[in-house]
C-alpha positions as CSV (number, residue, x, y, z in Angstrom):
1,X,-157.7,-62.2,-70.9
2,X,-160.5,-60.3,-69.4
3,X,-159.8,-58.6,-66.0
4,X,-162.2,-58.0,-62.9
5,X,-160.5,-55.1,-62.4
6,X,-159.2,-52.0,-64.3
7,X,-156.8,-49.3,-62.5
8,X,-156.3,-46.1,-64.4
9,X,-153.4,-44.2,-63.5
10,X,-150.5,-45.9,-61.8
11,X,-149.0,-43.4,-60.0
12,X,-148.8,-43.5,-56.3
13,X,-152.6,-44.0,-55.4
14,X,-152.8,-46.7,-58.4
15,X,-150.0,-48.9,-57.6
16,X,-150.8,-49.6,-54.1
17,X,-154.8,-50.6,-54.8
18,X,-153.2,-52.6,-57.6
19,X,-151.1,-54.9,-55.7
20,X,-154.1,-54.8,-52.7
21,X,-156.2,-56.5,-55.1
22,X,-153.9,-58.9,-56.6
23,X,-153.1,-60.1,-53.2
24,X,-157.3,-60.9,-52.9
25,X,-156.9,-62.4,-55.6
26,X,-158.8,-60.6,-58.0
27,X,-157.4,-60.3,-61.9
28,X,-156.6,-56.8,-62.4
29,X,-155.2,-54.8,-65.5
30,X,-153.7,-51.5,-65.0
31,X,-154.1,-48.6,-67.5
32,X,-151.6,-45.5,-68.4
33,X,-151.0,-43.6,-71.3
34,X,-147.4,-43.0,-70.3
35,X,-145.6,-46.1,-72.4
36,X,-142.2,-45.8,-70.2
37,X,-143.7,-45.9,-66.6
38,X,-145.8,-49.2,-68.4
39,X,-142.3,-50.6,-69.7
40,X,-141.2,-50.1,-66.5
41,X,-143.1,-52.1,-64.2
42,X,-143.4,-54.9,-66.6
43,X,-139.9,-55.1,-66.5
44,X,-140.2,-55.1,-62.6
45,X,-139.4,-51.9,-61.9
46,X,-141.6,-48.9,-60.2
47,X,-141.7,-45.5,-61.4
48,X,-142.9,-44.1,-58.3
49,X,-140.6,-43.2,-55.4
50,X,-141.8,-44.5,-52.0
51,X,-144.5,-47.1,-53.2
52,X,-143.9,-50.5,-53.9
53,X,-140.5,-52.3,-54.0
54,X,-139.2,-54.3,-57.2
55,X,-140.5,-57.8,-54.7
56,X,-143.8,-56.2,-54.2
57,X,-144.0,-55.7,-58.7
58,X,-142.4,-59.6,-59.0
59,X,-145.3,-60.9,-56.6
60,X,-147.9,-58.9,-58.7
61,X,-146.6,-59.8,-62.1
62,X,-146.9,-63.6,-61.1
63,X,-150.2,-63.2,-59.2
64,X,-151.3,-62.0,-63.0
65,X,-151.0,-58.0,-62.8
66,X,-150.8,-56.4,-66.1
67,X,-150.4,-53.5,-67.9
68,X,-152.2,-51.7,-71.0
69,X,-151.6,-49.0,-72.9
70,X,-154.8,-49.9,-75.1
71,X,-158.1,-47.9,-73.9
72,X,-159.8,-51.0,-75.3
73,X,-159.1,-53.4,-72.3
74,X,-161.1,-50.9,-70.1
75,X,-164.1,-52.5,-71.5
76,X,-163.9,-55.8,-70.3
77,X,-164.3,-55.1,-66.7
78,X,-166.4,-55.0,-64.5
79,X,-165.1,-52.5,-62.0
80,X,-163.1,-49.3,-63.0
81,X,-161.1,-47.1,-60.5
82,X,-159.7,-43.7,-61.4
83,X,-156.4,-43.1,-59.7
84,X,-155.3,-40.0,-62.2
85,X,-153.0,-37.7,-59.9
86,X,-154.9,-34.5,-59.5
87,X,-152.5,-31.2,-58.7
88,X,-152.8,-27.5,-58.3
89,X,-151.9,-25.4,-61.2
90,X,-150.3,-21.7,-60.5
91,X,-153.9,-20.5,-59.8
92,X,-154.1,-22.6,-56.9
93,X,-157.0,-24.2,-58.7
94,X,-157.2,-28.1,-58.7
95,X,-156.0,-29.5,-62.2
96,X,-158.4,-31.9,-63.6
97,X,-157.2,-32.4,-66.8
98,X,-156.0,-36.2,-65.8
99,X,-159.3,-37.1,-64.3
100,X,-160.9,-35.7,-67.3
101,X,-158.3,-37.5,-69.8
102,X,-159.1,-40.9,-67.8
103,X,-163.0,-40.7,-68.0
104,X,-162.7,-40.1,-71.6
105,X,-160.7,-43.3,-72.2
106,X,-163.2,-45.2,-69.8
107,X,-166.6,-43.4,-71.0
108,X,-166.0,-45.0,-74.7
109,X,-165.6,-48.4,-73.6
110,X,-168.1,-48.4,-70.6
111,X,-170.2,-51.5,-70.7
112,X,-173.9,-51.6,-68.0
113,X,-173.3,-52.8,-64.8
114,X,-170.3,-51.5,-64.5
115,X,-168.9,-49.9,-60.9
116,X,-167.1,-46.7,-61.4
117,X,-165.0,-45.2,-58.5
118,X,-163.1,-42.4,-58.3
119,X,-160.1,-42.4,-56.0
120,X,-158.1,-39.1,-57.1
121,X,-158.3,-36.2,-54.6
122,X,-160.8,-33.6,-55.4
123,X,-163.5,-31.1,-53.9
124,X,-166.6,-32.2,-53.3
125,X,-168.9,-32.4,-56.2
126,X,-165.9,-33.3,-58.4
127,X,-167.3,-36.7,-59.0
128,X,-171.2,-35.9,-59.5
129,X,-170.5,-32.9,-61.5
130,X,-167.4,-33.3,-63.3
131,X,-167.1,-36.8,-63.4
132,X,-170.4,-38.1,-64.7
133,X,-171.2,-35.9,-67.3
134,X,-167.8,-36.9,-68.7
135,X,-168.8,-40.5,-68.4
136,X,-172.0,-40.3,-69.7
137,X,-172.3,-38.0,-72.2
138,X,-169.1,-40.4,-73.5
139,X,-170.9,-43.8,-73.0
140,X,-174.7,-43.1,-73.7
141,X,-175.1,-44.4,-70.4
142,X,-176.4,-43.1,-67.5
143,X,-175.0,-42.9,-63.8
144,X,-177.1,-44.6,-61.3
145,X,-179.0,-46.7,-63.6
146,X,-177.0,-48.0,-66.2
147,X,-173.6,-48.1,-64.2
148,X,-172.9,-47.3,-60.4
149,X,-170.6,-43.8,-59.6
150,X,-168.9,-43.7,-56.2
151,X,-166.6,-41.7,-54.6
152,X,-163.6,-43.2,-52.1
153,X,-160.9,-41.5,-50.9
154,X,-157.3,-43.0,-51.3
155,X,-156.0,-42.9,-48.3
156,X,-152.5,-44.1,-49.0
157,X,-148.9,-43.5,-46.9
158,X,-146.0,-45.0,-49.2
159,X,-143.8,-47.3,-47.3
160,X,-145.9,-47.7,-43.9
161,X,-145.6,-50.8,-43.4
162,X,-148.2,-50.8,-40.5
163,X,-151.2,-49.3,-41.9
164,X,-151.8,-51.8,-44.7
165,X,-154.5,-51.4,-47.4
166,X,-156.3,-54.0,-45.4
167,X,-155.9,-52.5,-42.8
168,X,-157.2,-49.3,-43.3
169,X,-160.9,-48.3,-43.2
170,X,-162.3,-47.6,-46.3
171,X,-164.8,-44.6,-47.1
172,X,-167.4,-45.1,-50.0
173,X,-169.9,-42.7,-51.2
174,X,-172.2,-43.3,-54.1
175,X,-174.5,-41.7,-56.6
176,X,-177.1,-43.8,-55.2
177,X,-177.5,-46.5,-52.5
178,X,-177.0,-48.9,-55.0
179,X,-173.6,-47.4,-56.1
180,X,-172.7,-47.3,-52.4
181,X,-173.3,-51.0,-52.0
182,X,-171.6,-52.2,-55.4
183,X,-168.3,-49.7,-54.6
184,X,-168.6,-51.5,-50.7
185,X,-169.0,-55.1,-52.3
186,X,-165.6,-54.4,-54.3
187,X,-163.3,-53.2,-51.6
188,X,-165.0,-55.2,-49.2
189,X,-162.9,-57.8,-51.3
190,X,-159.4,-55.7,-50.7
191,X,-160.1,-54.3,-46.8
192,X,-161.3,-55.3,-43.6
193,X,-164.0,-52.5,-42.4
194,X,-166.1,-50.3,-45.1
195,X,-167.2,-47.3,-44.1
196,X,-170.6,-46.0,-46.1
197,X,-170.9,-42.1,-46.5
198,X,-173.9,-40.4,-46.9
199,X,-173.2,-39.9,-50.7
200,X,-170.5,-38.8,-52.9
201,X,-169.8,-35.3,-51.3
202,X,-169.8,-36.5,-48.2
203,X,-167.3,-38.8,-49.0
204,X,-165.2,-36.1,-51.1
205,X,-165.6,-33.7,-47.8
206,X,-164.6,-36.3,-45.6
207,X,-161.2,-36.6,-47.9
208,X,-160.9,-32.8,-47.5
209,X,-161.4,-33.5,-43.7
210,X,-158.0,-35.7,-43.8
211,X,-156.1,-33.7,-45.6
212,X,-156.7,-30.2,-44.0
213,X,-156.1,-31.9,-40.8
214,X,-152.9,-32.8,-41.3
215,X,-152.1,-29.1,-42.6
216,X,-153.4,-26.7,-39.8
217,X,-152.0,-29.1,-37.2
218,X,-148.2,-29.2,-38.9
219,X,-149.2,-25.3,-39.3
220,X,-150.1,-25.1,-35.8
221,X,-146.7,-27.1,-34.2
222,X,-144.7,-25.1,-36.3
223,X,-145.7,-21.5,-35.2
224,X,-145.3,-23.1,-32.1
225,X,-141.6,-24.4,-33.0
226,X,-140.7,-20.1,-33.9
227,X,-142.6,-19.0,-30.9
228,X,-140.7,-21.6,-28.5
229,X,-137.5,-20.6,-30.3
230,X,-138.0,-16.7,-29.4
231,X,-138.6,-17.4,-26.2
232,X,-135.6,-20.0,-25.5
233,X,-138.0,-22.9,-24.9
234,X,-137.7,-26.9,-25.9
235,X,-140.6,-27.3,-28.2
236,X,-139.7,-30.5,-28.5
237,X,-139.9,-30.8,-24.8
238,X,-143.3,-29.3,-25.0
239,X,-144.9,-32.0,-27.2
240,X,-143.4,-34.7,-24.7
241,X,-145.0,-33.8,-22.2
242,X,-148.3,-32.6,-23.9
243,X,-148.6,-36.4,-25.8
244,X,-148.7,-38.0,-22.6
245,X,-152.3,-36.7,-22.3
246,X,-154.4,-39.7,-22.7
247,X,-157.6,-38.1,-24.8
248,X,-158.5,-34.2,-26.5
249,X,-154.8,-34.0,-27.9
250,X,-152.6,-35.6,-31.1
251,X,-149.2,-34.9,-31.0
252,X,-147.8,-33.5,-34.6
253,X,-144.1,-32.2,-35.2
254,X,-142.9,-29.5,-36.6
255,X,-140.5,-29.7,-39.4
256,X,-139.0,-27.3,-42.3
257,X,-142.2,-27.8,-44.6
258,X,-144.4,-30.1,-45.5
259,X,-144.4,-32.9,-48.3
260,X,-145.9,-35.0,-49.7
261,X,-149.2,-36.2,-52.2
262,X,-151.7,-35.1,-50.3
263,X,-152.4,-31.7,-50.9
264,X,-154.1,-29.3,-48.7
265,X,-158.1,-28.7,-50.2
266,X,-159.9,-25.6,-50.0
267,X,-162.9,-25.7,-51.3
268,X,-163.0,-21.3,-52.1
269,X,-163.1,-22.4,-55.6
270,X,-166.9,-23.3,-55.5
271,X,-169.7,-21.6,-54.9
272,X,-169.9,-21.8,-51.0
273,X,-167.0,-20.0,-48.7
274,X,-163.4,-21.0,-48.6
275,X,-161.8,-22.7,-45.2
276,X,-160.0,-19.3,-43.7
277,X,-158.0,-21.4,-41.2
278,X,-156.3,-23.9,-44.4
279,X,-155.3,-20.9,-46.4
280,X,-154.3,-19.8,-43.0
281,X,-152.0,-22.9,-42.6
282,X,-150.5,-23.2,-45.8
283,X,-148.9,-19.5,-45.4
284,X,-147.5,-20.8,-42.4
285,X,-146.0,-24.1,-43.8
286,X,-145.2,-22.5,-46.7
287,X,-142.7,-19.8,-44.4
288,X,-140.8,-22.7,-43.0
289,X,-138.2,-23.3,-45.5
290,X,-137.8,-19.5,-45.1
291,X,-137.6,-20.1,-41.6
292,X,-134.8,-22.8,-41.9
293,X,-132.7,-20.5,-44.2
294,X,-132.9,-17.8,-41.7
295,X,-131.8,-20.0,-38.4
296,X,-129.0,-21.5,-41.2
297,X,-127.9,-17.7,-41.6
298,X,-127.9,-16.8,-38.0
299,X,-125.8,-20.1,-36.3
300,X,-123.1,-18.9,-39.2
301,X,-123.4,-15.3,-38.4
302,X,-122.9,-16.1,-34.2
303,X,-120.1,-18.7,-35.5
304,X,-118.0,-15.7,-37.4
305,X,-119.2,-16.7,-41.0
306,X,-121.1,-15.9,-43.6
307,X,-123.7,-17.7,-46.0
308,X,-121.6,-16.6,-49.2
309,X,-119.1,-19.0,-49.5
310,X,-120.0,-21.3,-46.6
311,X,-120.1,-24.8,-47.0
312,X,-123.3,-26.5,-45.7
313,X,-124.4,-29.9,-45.7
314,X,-128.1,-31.0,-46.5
315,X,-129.2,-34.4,-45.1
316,X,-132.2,-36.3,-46.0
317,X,-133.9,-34.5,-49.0
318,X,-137.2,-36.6,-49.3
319,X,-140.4,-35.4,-47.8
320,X,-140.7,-38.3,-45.1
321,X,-138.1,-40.7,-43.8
322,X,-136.8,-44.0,-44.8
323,X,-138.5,-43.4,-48.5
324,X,-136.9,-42.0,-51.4
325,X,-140.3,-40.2,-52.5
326,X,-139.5,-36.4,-52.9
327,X,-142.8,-35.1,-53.6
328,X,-143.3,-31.5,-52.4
329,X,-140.2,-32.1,-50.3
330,X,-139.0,-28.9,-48.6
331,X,-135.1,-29.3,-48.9
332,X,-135.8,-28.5,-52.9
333,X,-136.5,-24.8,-52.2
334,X,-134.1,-24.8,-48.9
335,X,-131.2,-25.6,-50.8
336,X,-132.1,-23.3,-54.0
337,X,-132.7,-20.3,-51.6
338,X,-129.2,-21.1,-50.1
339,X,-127.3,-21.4,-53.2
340,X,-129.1,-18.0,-54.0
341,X,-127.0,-16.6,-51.1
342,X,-123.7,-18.0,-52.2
343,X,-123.7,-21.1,-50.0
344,X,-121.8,-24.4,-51.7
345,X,-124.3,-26.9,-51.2
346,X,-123.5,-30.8,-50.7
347,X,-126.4,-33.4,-50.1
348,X,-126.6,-36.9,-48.7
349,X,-129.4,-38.9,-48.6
350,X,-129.3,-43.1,-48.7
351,X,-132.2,-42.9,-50.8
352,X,-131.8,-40.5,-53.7
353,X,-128.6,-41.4,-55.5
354,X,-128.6,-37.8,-57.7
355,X,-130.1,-34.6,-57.0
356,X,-130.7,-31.5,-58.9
357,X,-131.7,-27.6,-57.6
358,X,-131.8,-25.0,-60.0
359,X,-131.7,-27.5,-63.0
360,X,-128.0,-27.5,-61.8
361,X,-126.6,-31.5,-59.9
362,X,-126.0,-31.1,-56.5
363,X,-122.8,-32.8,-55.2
364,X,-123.2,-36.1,-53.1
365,X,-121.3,-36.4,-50.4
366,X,-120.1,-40.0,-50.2
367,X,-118.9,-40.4,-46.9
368,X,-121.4,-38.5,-44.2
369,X,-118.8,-38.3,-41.4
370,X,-116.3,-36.5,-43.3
371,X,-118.7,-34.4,-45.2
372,X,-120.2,-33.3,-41.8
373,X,-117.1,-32.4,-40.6
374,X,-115.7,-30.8,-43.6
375,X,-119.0,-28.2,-43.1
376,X,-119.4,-25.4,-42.2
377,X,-122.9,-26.4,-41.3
378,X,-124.9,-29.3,-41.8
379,X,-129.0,-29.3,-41.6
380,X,-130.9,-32.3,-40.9
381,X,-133.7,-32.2,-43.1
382,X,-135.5,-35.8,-42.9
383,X,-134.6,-38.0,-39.9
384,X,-134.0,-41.4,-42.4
385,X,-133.4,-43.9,-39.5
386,X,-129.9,-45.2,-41.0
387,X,-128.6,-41.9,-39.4
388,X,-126.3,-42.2,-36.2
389,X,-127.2,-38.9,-35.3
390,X,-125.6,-38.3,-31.9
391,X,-122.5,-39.9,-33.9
392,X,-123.0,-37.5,-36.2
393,X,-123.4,-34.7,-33.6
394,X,-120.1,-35.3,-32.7
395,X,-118.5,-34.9,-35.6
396,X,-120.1,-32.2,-37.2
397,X,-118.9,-28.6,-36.8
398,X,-122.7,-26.9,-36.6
399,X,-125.2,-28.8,-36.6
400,X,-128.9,-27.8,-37.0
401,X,-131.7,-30.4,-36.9
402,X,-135.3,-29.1,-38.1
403,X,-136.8,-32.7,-36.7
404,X,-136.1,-32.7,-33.5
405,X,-134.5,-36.3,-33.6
406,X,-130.9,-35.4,-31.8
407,X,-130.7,-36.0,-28.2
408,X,-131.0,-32.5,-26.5
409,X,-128.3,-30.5,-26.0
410,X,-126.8,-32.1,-28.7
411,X,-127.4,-29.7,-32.1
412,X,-129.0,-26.6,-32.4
413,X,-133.1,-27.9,-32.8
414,X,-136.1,-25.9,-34.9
């Protein structure tokens, strides 16, 4: 049966749009060439940490969600939205190679009067430049005239149950005007506000805007976390009484890294100058599991013991609470870095039911009391809300918490 829509890639910005425009009611079909993350959700199940629950698949399933492996059901829509996930390779260069696998599988089957929208995260000109040549030189059609091209960042947080799709804003940039207003019709289907950008860099910069944001302000809280910490201040404290400032601040907290799918953007790699400041800021996040590894080292050493041998406990090993998403999740490099030194690592986490570091299973403790107490030291990683943690305070023999979520006085905080 022919489909209004067509999501390709259902990763963790697909999914989410997916079931957003079941629930308006529009027939949808979502693409991916990976036949076991298809077999899963037609059996009900998601593939992607964090995003939608089996309910949330059931409800789309019977709302008339479904899958294709088969390029050929791209052409029988009349809206397309790329949702390929987009990464850095070891060159710190963005990897395209998804985006460009997914255009190719659209560009064959594009039919005129198609809308075209990218959604994948990508410096600006990614989708004039890259994109359309792709599409066109595939199709025999041509952007602007015989299809519409837009640009809208996904703008996405897995498990938030407060910011819904609908809820959110969304930004559209097109090729043209006419692009702008045919991506705007569509999501103006799926969202209550749409916000029109200039054009597609503008929309791609604004995406960049988001993202680096969130980077130099983590970056920024947690110099301030070592700095406080050198000087024997609550930087906890600090951010208290700083949030109660009604306008010109935004409280962020520090933490032992940052996670997550939205990577920080620099645009260096075209031909205009690079953001100093977000290079800047991901050396600093990037120094935080370092950072945690050396405050482990030091309570052990001021506590008579050693990291060879001793026994610490890992709690919460996703990159933000409550979800069992472990994308770019610091405790992967905290706990490898500490088995490096000869420490016997244990892990719990409600949410992730087997864990691996150095290609090696990391035990789970079963029973988070005991385990705590058993410890030489335990680190609180992610603050997952099912944790009693002045309980666990209590019972714990060190306790170090890189969240700032114990009542002070109460562990040893970042």
């Amino acid at each position: 049966m022919p489909a209004d829509l067509a999501v390709i890639g259902l990763g963790h910005l697909g999914l989410p749009l997916a079931q957003a425009a079941v629930a308006a009611g529009i027939q949808t079909v979502g693409y991916d060439t990976d036949p076991c993350a298809v077999a899963e959700l037609n059996a009900g199940r998601t593939h992607v940490d964090g995003s939608l629950t089996p309910a949330d698949l059931r409800r789309m399933l019977a709302g008339g969600f479904r899958t294709a492996l088969d390029p050929a059901e791209l052409g029988r829509v009349r809206t397309a939205v790329i949702c390929a996930p987009t990464t850095f390779g070891a060159d710190r260069t963005l990897d395209l190679r998804a985006v460009a696998e997914a255009a190719r599988a659209l560009a064959g089957r594009l039919r005129p009067h198609t809308t075209v929208i990218l959604e994948s995260a990508a410096h600006p000109g990614t989708t004039g430049e890259f994109l359309r040549p792709l599409l066109e030189e595939g199709s025999g059609l041509r952007a602007g005239r015989d299809f519409h091209l837009a640009y809208s960042p996904s703008r996405t947080d897995p498990g938030n149950r407060t910011h819904s799709f609908a809820a959110t804003p969304k930004v559209i940039g097109g090729l043209t005007p006419a692009c702008t207003e045919s991506a705007a019709a569509f999501y103006g289907r799926l969202t209550d506000k749409v916000v029109r950008a200039r054009g597609l860099r503008e929309a791609e910069m604004s995406k960049l805007l988001e993202t680096n944001f969130r980077h130099v302000n983590i970056a920024l809280v947690n110099e301030m976390a070592v700095l406080c910490h050198d000087m024997g201040i609550d930087v906890w404290d600090v951010i208290r009484c700083s949030e109660t400032k009604p306008f010109g601040f935004q409280a962020f907290r520090p933490g032992p890294g940052v996670g997550g799918h939205g990577i920080p953007l620099d645009p260096a790699p075209l031909p205009y100058a690079g953001l100093r400041m977000v290079s800047l800021a991901r050396e600093i996040n990037a120094h935080m599991p370092g950072y945690v590894i050396q405050r482990s080292t030091t309570l052990l050493n001021e506590h008579g013991k050693s990291a060879r041998g001793a026994r610490i406990l890992l709690l919460g090993v996703t990159y933000k609470p409550d979800s069992g998403d472990q994308e770019g999740s610091p405790a992967h490099e905290i706990a490898g870095r500490l088995m490096d030194l000869g420490a016997q690592i244990t892990y719990h986490d409600p949410h992730v039911p087997t864990w691996r570091v150095h290609d090696q299973p990391v035990p789970r403790a079963d029973s988070l009391y005991e385990a705590a107490a058993h410890a030489d030291l335990t680190v609180l990683l992610q603050h997952h809300h099912t944790y009693d943690l002045q309980g666990l305070a209590v019972k714990a023999q060190l306790l170090l918490d890189t969240r700032g979520a114990t009542p002070a006085g109460a562990a040893h905080r970042l």
